[in-house]
C-alpha positions in Angstrom: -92.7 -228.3 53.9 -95.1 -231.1 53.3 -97.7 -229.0 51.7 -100.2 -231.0 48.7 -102.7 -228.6 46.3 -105.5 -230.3 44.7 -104.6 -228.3 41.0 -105.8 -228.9 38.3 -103.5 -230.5 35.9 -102.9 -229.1 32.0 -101.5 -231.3 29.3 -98.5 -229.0 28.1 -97.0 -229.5 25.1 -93.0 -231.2 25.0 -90.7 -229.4 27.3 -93.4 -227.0 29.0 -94.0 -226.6 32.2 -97.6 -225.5 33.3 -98.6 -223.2 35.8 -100.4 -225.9 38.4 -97.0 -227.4 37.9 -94.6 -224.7 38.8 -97.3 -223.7 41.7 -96.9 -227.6 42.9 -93.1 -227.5 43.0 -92.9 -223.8 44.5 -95.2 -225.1 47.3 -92.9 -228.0 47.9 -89.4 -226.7 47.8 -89.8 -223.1 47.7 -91.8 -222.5 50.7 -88.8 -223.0 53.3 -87.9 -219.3 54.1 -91.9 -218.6 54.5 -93.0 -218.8 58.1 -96.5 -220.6 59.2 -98.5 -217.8 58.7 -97.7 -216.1 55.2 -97.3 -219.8 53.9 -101.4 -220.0 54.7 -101.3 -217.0 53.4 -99.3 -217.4 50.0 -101.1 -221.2 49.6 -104.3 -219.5 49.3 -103.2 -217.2 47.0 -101.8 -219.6 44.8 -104.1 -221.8 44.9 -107.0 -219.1 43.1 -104.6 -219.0 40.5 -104.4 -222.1 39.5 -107.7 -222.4 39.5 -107.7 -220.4 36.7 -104.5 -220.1 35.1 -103.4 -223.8 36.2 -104.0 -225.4 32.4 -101.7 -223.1 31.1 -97.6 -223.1 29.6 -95.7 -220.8 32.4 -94.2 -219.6 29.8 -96.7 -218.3 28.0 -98.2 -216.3 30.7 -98.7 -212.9 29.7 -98.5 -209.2 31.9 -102.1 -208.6 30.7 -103.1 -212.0 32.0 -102.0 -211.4 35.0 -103.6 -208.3 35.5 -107.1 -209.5 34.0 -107.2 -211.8 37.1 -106.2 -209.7 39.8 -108.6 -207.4 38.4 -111.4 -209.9 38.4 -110.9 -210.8 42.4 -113.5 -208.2 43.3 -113.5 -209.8 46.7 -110.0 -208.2 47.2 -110.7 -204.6 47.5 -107.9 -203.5 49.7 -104.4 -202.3 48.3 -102.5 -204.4 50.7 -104.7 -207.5 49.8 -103.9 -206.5 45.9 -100.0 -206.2 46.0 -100.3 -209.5 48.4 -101.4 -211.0 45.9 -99.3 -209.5 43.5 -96.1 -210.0 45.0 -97.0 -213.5 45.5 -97.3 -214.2 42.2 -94.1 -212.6 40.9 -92.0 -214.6 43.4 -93.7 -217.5 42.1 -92.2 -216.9 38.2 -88.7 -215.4 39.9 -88.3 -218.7 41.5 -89.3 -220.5 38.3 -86.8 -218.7 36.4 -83.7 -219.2 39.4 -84.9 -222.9 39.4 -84.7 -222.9 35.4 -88.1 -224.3 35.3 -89.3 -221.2 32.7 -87.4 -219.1 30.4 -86.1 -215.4 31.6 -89.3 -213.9 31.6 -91.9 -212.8 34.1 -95.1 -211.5 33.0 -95.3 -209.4 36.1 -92.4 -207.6 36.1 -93.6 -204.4 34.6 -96.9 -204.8 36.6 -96.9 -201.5 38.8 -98.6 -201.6 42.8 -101.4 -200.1 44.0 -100.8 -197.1 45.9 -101.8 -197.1 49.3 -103.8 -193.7 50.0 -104.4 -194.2 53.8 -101.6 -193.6 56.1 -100.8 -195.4 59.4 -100.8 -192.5 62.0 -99.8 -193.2 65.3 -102.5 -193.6 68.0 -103.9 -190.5 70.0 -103.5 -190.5 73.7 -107.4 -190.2 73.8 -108.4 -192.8 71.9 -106.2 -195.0 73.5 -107.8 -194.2 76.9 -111.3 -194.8 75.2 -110.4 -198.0 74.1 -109.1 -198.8 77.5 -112.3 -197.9 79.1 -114.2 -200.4 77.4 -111.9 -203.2 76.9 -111.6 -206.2 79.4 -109.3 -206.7 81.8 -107.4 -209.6 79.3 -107.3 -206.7 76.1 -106.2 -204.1 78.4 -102.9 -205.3 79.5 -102.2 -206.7 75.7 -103.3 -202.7 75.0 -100.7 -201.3 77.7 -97.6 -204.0 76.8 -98.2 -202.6 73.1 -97.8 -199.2 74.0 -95.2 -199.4 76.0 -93.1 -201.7 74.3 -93.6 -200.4 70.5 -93.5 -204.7 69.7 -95.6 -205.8 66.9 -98.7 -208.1 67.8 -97.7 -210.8 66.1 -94.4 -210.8 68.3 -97.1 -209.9 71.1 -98.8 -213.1 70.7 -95.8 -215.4 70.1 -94.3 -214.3 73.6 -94.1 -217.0 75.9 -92.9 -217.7 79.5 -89.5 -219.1 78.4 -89.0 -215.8 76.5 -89.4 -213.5 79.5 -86.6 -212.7 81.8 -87.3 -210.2 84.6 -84.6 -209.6 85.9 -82.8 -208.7 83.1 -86.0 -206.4 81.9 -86.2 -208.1 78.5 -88.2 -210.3 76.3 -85.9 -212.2 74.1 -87.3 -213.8 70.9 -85.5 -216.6 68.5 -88.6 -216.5 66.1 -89.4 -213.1 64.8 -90.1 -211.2 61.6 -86.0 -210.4 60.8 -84.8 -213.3 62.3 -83.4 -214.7 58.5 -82.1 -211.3 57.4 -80.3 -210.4 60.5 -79.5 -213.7 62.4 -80.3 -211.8 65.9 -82.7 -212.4 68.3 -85.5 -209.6 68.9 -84.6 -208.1 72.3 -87.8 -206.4 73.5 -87.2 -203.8 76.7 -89.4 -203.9 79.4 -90.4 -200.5 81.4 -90.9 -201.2 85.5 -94.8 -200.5 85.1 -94.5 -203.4 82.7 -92.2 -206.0 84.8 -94.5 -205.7 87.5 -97.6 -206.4 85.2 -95.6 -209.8 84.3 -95.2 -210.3 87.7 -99.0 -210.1 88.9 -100.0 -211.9 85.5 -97.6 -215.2 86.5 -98.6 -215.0 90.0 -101.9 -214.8 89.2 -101.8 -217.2 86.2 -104.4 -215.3 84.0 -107.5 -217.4 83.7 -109.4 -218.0 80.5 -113.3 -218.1 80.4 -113.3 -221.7 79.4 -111.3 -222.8 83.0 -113.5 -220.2 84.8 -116.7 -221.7 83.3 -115.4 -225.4 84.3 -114.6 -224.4 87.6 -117.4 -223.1 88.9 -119.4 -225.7 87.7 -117.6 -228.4 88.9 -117.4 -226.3 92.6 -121.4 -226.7 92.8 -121.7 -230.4 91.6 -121.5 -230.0 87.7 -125.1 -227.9 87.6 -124.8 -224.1 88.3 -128.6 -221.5 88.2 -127.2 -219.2 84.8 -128.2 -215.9 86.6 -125.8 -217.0 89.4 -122.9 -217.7 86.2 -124.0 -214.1 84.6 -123.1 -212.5 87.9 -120.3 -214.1 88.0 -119.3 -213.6 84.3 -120.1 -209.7 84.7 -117.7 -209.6 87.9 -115.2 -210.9 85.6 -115.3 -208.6 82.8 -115.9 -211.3 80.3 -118.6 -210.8 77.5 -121.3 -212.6 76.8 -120.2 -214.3 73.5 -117.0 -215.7 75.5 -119.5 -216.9 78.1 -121.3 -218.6 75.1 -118.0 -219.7 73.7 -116.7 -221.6 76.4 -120.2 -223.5 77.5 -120.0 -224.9 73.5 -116.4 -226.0 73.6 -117.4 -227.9 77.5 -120.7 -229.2 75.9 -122.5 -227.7 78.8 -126.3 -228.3 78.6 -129.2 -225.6 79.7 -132.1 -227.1 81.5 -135.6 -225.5 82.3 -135.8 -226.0 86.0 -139.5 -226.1 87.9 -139.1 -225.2 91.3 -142.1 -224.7 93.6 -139.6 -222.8 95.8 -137.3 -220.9 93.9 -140.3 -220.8 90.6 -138.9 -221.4 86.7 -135.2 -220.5 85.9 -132.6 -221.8 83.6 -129.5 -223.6 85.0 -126.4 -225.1 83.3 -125.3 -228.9 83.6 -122.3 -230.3 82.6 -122.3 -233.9 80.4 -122.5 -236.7 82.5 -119.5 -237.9 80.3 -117.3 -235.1 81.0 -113.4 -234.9 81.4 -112.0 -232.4 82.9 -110.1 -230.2 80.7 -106.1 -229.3 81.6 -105.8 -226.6 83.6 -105.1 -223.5 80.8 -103.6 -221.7 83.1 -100.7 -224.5 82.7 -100.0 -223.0 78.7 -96.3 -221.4 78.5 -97.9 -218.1 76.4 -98.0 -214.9 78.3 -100.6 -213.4 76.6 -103.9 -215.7 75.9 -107.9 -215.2 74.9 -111.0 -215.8 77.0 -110.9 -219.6 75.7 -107.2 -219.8 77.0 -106.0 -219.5 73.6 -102.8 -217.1 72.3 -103.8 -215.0 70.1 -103.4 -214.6 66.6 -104.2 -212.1 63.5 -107.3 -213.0 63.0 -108.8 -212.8 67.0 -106.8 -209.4 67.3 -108.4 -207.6 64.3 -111.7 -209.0 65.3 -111.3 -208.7 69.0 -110.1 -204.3 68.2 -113.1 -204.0 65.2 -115.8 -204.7 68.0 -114.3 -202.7 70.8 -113.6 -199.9 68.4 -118.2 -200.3 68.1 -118.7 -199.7 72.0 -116.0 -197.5 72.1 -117.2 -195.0 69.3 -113.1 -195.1 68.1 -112.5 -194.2 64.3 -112.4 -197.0 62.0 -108.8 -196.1 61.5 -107.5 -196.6 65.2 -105.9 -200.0 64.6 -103.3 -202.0 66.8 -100.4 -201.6 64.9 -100.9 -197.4 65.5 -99.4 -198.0 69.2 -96.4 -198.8 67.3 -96.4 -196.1 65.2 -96.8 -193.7 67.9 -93.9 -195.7 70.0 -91.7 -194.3 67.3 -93.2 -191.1 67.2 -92.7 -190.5 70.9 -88.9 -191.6 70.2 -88.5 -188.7 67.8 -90.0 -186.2 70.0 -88.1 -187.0 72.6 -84.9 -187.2 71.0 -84.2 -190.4 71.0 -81.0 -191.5 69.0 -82.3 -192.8 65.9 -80.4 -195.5 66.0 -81.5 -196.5 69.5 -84.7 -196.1 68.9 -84.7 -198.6 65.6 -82.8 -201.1 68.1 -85.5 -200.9 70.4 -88.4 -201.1 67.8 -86.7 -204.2 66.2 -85.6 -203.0 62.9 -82.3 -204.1 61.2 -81.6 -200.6 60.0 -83.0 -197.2 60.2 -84.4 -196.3 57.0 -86.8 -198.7 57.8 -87.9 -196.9 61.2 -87.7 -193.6 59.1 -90.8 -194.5 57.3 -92.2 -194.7 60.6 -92.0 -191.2 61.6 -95.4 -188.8 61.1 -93.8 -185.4 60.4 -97.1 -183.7 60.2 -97.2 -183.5 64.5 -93.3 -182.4 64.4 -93.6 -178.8 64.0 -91.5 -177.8 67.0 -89.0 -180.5 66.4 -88.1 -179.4 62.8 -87.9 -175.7 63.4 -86.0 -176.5 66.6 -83.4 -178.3 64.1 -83.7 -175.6 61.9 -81.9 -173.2 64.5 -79.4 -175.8 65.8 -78.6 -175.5 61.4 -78.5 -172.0 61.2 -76.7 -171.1 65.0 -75.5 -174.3 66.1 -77.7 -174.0 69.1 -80.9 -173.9 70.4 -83.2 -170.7 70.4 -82.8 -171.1 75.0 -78.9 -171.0 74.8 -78.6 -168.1 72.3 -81.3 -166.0 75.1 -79.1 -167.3 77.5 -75.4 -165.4 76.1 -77.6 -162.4 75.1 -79.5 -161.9 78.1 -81.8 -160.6 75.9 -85.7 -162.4 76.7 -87.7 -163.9 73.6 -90.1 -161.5 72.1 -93.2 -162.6 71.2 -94.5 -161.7 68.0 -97.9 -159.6 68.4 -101.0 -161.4 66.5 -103.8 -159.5 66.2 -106.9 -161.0 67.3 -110.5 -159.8 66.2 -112.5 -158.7 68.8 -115.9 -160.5 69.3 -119.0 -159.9 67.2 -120.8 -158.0 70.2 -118.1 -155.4 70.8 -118.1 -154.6 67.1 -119.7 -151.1 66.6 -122.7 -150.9 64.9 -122.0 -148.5 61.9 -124.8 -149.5 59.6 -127.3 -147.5 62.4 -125.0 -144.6 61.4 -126.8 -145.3 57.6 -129.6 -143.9 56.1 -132.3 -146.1 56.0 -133.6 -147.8 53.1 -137.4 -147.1 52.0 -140.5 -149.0 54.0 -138.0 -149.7 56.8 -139.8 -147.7 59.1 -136.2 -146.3 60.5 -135.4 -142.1 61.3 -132.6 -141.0 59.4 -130.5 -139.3 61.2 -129.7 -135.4 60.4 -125.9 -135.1 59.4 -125.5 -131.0 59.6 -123.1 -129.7 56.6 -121.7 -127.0 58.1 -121.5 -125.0 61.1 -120.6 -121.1 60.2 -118.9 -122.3 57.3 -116.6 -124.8 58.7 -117.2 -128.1 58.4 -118.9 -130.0 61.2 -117.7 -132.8 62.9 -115.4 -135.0 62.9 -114.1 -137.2 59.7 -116.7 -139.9 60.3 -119.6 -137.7 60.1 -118.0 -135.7 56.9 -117.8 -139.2 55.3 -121.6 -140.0 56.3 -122.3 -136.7 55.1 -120.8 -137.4 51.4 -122.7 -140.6 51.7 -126.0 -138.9 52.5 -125.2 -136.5 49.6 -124.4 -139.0 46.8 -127.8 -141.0 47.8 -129.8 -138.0 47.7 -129.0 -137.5 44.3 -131.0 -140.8 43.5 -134.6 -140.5 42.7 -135.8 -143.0 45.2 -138.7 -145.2 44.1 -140.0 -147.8 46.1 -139.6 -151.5 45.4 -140.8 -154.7 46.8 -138.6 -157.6 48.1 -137.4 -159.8 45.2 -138.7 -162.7 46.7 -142.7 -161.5 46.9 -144.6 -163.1 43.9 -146.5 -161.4 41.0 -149.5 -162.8 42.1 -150.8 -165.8 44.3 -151.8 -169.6 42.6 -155.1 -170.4 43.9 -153.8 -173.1 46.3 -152.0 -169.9 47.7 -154.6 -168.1 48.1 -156.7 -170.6 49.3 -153.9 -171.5 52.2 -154.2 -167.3 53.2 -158.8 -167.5 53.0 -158.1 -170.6 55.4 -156.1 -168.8 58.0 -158.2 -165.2 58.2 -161.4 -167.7 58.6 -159.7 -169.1 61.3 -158.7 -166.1 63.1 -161.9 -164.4 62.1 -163.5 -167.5 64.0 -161.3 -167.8 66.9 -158.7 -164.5 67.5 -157.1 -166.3 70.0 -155.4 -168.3 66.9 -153.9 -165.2 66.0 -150.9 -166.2 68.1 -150.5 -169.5 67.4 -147.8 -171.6 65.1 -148.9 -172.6 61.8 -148.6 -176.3 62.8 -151.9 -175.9 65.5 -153.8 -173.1 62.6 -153.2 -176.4 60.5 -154.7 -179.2 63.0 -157.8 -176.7 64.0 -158.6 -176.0 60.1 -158.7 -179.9 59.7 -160.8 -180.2 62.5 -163.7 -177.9 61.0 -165.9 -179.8 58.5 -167.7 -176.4 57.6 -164.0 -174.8 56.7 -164.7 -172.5 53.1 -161.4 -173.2 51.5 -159.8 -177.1 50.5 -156.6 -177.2 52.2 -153.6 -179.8 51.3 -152.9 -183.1 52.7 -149.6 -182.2 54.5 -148.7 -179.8 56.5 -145.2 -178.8 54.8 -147.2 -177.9 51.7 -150.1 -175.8 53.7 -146.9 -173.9 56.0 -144.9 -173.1 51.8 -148.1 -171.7 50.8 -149.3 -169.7 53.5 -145.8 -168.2 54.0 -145.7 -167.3 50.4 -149.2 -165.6 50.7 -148.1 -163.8 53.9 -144.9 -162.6 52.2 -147.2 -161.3 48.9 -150.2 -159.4 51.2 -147.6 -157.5 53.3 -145.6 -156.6 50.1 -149.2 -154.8 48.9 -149.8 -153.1 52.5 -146.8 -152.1 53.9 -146.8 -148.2 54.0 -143.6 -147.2 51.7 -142.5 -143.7 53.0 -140.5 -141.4 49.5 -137.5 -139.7 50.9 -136.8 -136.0 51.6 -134.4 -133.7 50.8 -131.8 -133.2 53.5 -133.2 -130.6 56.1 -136.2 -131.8 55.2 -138.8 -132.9 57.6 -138.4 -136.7 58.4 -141.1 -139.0 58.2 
């Protein structure tokens, strides 16, 4: 790889090697095995730690240095970014050391990874059909091929026509993610639903917005009325921002027509120094943007984060949980394992182990569990026995309005203004009733014995602050002068006192703090009129 940093170079002492050195020489010859992307990726990487490490001996590179400046990348807030980053850097000193550039020692050997608290969980069945509903019509089928295929979307994005072969109901890739460690091609299976997508897609050669955009200006003589192109736009399914897009990458120019017929409207012009673009429909990738572009990381994350806005999804739904829930599906439906790794593209099954959610397998384990224990399945045993499944009684609690009231059943407390009802003792010496009202009727007893002595609520004050009682002079006046407020909400008693200069009391700016008071004085006057009634003996006359 003909890759060149601009590092900053160190002055190390006689036989030392600094870091912008070994950085330099990793970039050049180390970099082979790396594909395109996660060189980009690794480059950058590297490159911000030259920056600040560069002037020093490799070999003097500590752990703690290390970790000092992966701790001062605030910008890197993610786990994954972090043990990127660190991983990067330890295959940097590894390859020092194998190339014998640096002694055996790497400072980040004994530097642990962050742990990576949020778990990829397959996609839900809804919020797949929610993203569906909003996406356009290009996202949709990249949406359905990921589903049904269980591919990754950088293997997605790389597909192109070459690669496809419908009649054997395959996608065959050379370049893929385990192409080095397994020397195989990744064989993708195609379901029907899916072949006959391809099929419609090549016949129809999917156009991007760019080569709609040029086409229908060219059609009407280079100049096309931009309400007629929004209509046209919206008919499409293509947003706004592609629109947008495309008419900067044609250098299409917007005009302010006057019209005495048609009045003022905007309209689009082509350059008078225009080429026409190559058809994009003539690219060999299957699956390509509104600008006719294949996608890539970047587009794909951006493209999902703003349909995951108008879709209301959770900011957890990502692309890569359609290939989680590929696998999950697998195990459900018991799929080999093996099978099902072959089909996912995985050179050995503990790596498609890691894949499985266990928390949604509940039937599946304790299904395994019998096959264990009996050999066979909990159907097959009922099926020798002839005896049918029992199943197991839960008792559910009824609902809150068929619940008896019992408390009515009570005596009542004092100033409740509630009978008590008469429990008799006995009836000719026997005791009466049945053993609910002999219960009540020890109940009664043991309360009797209490001398009862009234009490007000907890909550009513001692006495009222003046701004209280000031809040409770406001409202009688009120009522005194018009009774028909004696219905109303404290809100309108509020606006009417404000609305009466000659009003005796001072009331407070807000209404919050005039409702707190007079509900406070309400609570406090009640407390010192409400009738409290002593109790009586029983067979004593009720109140």
């Amino acid at each position: 790889m003909s890759a060149v940093l601009s590092l900053p170079g160190g002055s190390p002492a006689p036989g030392e090697m600094t870091v912008a050195e070994l950085i330099r020489m990793y970039v050049q010859l180390g970099m082979e095995d790396v594909g395109k992307d996660c060189q980009q990726r690794k480059i950058f990487i590297l490159k911000r730690f030259g920056e600040d490490l560069g002037e020093r001996a490799a070999s003097q590179v500590r752990g703690i240095d290390v970790s000092s400046w992966l701790a001062s990348q605030t910008t890197w807030k993610s786990p994954f970014t972090y043990n990127t980053a660190l991983g990067t850097i330890r295959r940097l000193f590894n390859w020092g050391i194998e190339q014998e550039c640096i002694p055996v020692k790497n400072p980040t050997a004994r530097i642990k990874k962050r742990r990576q608290t949020s778990q990829r969980v397959p996609m839900s069945d809804e919020h797949f059909q929610m993203l569906l509903r909003k996406a356009c019509p290009a996202f949709k089928r990249l949406l359905l091929f990921l589903k049904l295929t269980g591919c990754r979307p950088k293997e997605l994005a790389s597909i192109k026509w070459q690669d496809v072969r419908l009649e054997e109901c395959r996608v065959i890739l050379k370049d893929h993610k385990t192409a080095k460690k397994t020397g195989r091609p990744r064989i993708i299976p195609l379901v029907p639903c899916l072949v006959k997508m391809l099929v419609w897609v090549r016949a129809h050669r999917q156009a991007s917005c760019v080569g709609l955009v040029q086409r229908w200006l060219m059609e009407r003589g280079g100049r096309m009325p931009a309400a007629e192109m929004a209509r046209l736009i919206r008919s499409y399914g293509v947003s706004p921002r592609s629109t947008l897009r495309a008419r900067i990458a044609l250098g299409v120019e917007k005009h302010l027509i006057n019209d005495l017929a048609k009045g003022q409207y905007w309209e689009y012009r082509l350059p008078a120094d225009h080429r026409e673009l190559p058809e994009p429909t003539q690219h060999d990738y299957v699956f390509i943007n509104s600008l006719g572009n294949p996608w890539d990381r970047s587009s794909m994350v951006l493209h999902m984060m703003r349909l995951r806005q108008r879709a209301g999804v959770p900011r957890g739904v990502i692309l890569y949980g359609l290939r989680h829930r590929f696998f999950f599906q697998g195990v459900r439906n018991n799929v080999n394992l093996k099978l099902l790794s072959l089909a996912g593209g995985h050179s050995s099954t503990a790596m498609t182990e890691k894949y499985v959610w266990a928390a949604g397998l509940g039937p599946e384990v304790q299904e395994a569990a019998l096959r264990i224990n009996f050999g066979e399945s909990i159907e097959t045993i009922e099926k020798k026995l002839a005896v049918p499944r029992r199943l197991i009684e839960i008792a559910i609690a009824p609902p809150v309005e068929e619940i008896l009231k019992v408390s009515e059943f009570l005596p009542s407390r004092a100033g409740c203004e509630r009978p008590r009802p008469q429990v008799p003792g006995s009836v000719d010496g026997q005791p009466a009733g049945n053993a609910l009202e002999i219960l009540l009727r020890e109940v009664l007893q043991k309360l009797h014995r209490n001398q009862c002595r009234p009490a007000q609520p907890a909550s009513a004050p001692e006495q009222l602050k003046p701004a209280q009682e000031a809040a409770w002079k406001a409202s009688r006046w009120a009522v005194d002068r018009e009774p028909e407020l004696a219905a109303a909400t404290d809100r309108e008693l509020f606006h009417f006192l404000q609305q009466q200069p000659d009003c005796p009391c001072k009331l407070p700016p807000q209404f919050e703090t005039f409702s707190r008071y007079l509900s406070t004085a309400r609570l406090f006057h009640d407390c010192r009129q409400r009738e409290l009634h002593p109790r009586q003996e029983a067979g004593g006359p009720q109140p």
